[in-house]
N, C-alpha and C positions, 0 to 999 in steps of 0.2 A: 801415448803408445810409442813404445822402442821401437827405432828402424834398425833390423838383424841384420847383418852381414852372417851368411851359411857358406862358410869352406867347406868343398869335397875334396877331402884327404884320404880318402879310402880304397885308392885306386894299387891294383898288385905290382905295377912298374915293370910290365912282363916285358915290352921293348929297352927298358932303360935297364932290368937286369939287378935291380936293387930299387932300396926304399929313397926313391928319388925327391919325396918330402922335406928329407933332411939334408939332399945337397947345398953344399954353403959354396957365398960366393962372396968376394970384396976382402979388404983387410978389417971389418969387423966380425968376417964369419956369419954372414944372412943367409937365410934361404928365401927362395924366390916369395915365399906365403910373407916372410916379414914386413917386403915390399906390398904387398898386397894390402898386410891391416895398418900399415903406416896410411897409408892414401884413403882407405875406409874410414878412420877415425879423424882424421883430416875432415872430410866429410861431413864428417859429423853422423854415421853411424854411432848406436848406444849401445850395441850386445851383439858378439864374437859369438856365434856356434859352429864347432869345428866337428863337421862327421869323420871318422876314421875308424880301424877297424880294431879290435880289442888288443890285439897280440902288437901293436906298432905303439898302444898308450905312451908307454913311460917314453920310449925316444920319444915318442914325437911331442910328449910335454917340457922333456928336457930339453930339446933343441930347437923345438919354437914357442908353442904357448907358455909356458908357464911365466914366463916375465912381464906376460899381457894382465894376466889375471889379478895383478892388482890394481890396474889400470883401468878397467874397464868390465864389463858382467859377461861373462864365461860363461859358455856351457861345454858339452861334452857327448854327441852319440856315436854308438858303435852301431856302423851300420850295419858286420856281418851277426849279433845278436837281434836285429830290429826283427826279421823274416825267416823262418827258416829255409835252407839250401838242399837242393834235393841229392841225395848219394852221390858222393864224387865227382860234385863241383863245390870250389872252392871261391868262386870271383863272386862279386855281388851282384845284387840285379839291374845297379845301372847308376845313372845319374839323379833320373826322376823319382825313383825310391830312394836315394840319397837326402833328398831334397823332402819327402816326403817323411824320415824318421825324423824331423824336426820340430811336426805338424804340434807338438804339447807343448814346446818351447815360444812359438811365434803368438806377438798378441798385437801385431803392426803390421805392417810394409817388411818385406825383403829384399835384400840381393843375395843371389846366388853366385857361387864363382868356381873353378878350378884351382884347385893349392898351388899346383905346378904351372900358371902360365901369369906373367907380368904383362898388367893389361893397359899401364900408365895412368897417372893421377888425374887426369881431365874425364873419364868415364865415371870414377865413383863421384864427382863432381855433378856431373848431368843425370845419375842415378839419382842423387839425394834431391836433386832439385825434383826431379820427374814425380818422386813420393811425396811431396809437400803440395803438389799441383793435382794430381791424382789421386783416386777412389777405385771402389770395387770393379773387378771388369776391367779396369784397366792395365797390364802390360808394358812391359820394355825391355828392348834388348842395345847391347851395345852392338853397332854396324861396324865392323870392322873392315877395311878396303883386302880381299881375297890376296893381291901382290906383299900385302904386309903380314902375313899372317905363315908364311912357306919355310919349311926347313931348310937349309940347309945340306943336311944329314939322311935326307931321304921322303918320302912321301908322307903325307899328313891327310886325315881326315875330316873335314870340313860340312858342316849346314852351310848350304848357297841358299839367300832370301831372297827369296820372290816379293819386290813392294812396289803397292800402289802409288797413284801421283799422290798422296797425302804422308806416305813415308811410313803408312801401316802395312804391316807382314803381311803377307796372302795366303805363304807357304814356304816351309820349308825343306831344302830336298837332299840328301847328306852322301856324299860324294868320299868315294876311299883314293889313298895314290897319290895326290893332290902333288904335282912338281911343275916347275918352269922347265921348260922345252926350249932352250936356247936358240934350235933352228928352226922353231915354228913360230918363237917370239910369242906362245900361247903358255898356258896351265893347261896340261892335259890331266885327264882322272883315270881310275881304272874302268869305270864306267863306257870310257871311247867321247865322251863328251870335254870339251874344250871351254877355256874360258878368257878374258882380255885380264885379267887381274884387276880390273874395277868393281867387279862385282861384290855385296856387300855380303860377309858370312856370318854366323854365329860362332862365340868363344865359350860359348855356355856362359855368358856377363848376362843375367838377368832381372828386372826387377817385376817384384810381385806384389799385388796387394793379396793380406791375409786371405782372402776367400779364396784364392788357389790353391788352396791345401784341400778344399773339402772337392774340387775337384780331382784332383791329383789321387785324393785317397780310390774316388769311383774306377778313374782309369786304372791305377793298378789295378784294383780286383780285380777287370775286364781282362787284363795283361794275366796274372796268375792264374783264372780261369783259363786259358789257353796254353799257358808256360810253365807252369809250376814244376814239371818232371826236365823241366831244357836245361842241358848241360850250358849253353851259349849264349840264347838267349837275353837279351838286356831294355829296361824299360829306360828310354830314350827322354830327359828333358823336355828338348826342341819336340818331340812327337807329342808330348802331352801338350805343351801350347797349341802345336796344328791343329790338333783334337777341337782343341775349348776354342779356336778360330771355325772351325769348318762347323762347328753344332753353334754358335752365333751366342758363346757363353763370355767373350771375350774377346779385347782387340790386344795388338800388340804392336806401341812405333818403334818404329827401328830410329835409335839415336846416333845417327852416323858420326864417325871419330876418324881421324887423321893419326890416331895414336897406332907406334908399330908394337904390334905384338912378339913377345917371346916365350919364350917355353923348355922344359924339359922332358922332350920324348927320348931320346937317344941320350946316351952317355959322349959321345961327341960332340954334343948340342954345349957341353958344359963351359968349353973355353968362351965360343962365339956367344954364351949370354954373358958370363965374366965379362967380354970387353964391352958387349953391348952397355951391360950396368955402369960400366968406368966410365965411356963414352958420354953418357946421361948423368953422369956427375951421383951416382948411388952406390956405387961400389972401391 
């Protein structure tokens, strides 16, 4: 069985203002997703599926995958074609239906990831190991330290995990706003709740065994049952693991990493990753 790497490329970039997929960084012209399947395949991932949305194809095979595709097995979903949108919305229904139009493609183990965030090579490392050790039911996310993970450039949205003393999830709870407060020496949220920057969060780095698709499929419907006329609404990744945790269908260890996170949310994000990547010797 292939271990899949699934990129979610499908996102509208409505903070960054453009198709932030294609931002290039370094004197070879990368974008941040390059880094991403260089350290996948490293790995030792066997099969690239890359969700996006129909109207971004041709850029985004010309400026990132296509040089993969000889390389390695390729696929290809559009995820605004997978569901239909109800009148006069245009954004798609999330990450977990993202993850979910893949479900005919997978016939292994997954990791899921975001195209826009550089999550460093020691994670898809302890992904691939985690799959070789791991069966049904079992889960994993990458733990990221909450102080390594903050823009910059303005507040970020974040999953804070709640883990047991065995390093298993309990819960997840997703905080907006998310900045360093230089005179409380805290992470404040828009929520009013505060944080030390220890705390571990989710980057949407997941790893799945196949049978989380046939869950995934129930919660959506559960999710479109209730949503399907919402201009906003979005079926959430991290919400569907709490689901298959809180119904006893699933555990999930939080694989904690020292690796810092970067990202493209803002279009002034774009220098501080440029140096960040120099810095790390990839750019």
């Amino acid at each position: 069985m292939k271990k899949t790497l699934v990129a979610m490329a499908a996102g509208m970039g409505s903070r960054f203002g453009g198709l932030k997929q294609a931002a290039k960084f370094g004197k070879h012209g990368k974008v941040i997703l390059d880094f991403a399947l260089e350290d996948a395949m490293a790995a030792g991932m066997d099969k690239l599926v890359f969700v996006i949305r129909k109207d971004i194809e041709k850029l985004f095979r010309d400026d990132v995958s296509k040089k993969y595709e000889s390389l390695i097995d390729v696929d290809y979903v559009f995820q605004d074609l997978s569901s239909k949108l109800p009148l006069g919305r245009s954004k798609p229904w999330g990450t977990g239906h993202a993850v979910l139009c893949c479900a005919n493609l997978i016939n292994g183990p997954l990791l899921a990831i975001n195209a826009d965030d550089y999550y460093g090579p020691g994670v898809y490392l302890q992904s691939a190991s985690f799959m070789d050790k791991h069966g049904d039911g079992e889960y994993a996310l990458a733990g990221y330290k909450l102080s390594n993970t903050l823009s910059e450039n303005g507040g970020v949205s974040r999953g804070v995990c709640k883990a047991s003393e065995n390093m298993h999830l309990e819960n997840i709870r997703e905080f907006s706003n998310l900045k360093f407060d230089a005179k409380k020496g805290l992470v404040t949220s828009a929520e009013g709740e505060e944080f030390s920057g220890e705390e571990f969060v989710s980057l949407n780095f997941w790893t799945f065994s196949k049978d989380f698709m046939n869950l995934l499929g129930q919660y959506f419907d559960d999710f479109m049952a209730l949503n399907h006329s919402s201009q906003k609404a979005e079926f959430y990744l991290p919400s569907a693991v709490d689901t298959a945790i809180r119904q006893g269908c699933a555990t999930a260890e939080i694989l904690p990493t020292n690796e810092k996170w970067q990202g493209v949310t803002y279009k002034e994000d774009l220098p501080i990753v440029e140096k960040f990547l120099s810095d790390c010797g990839r750019a």
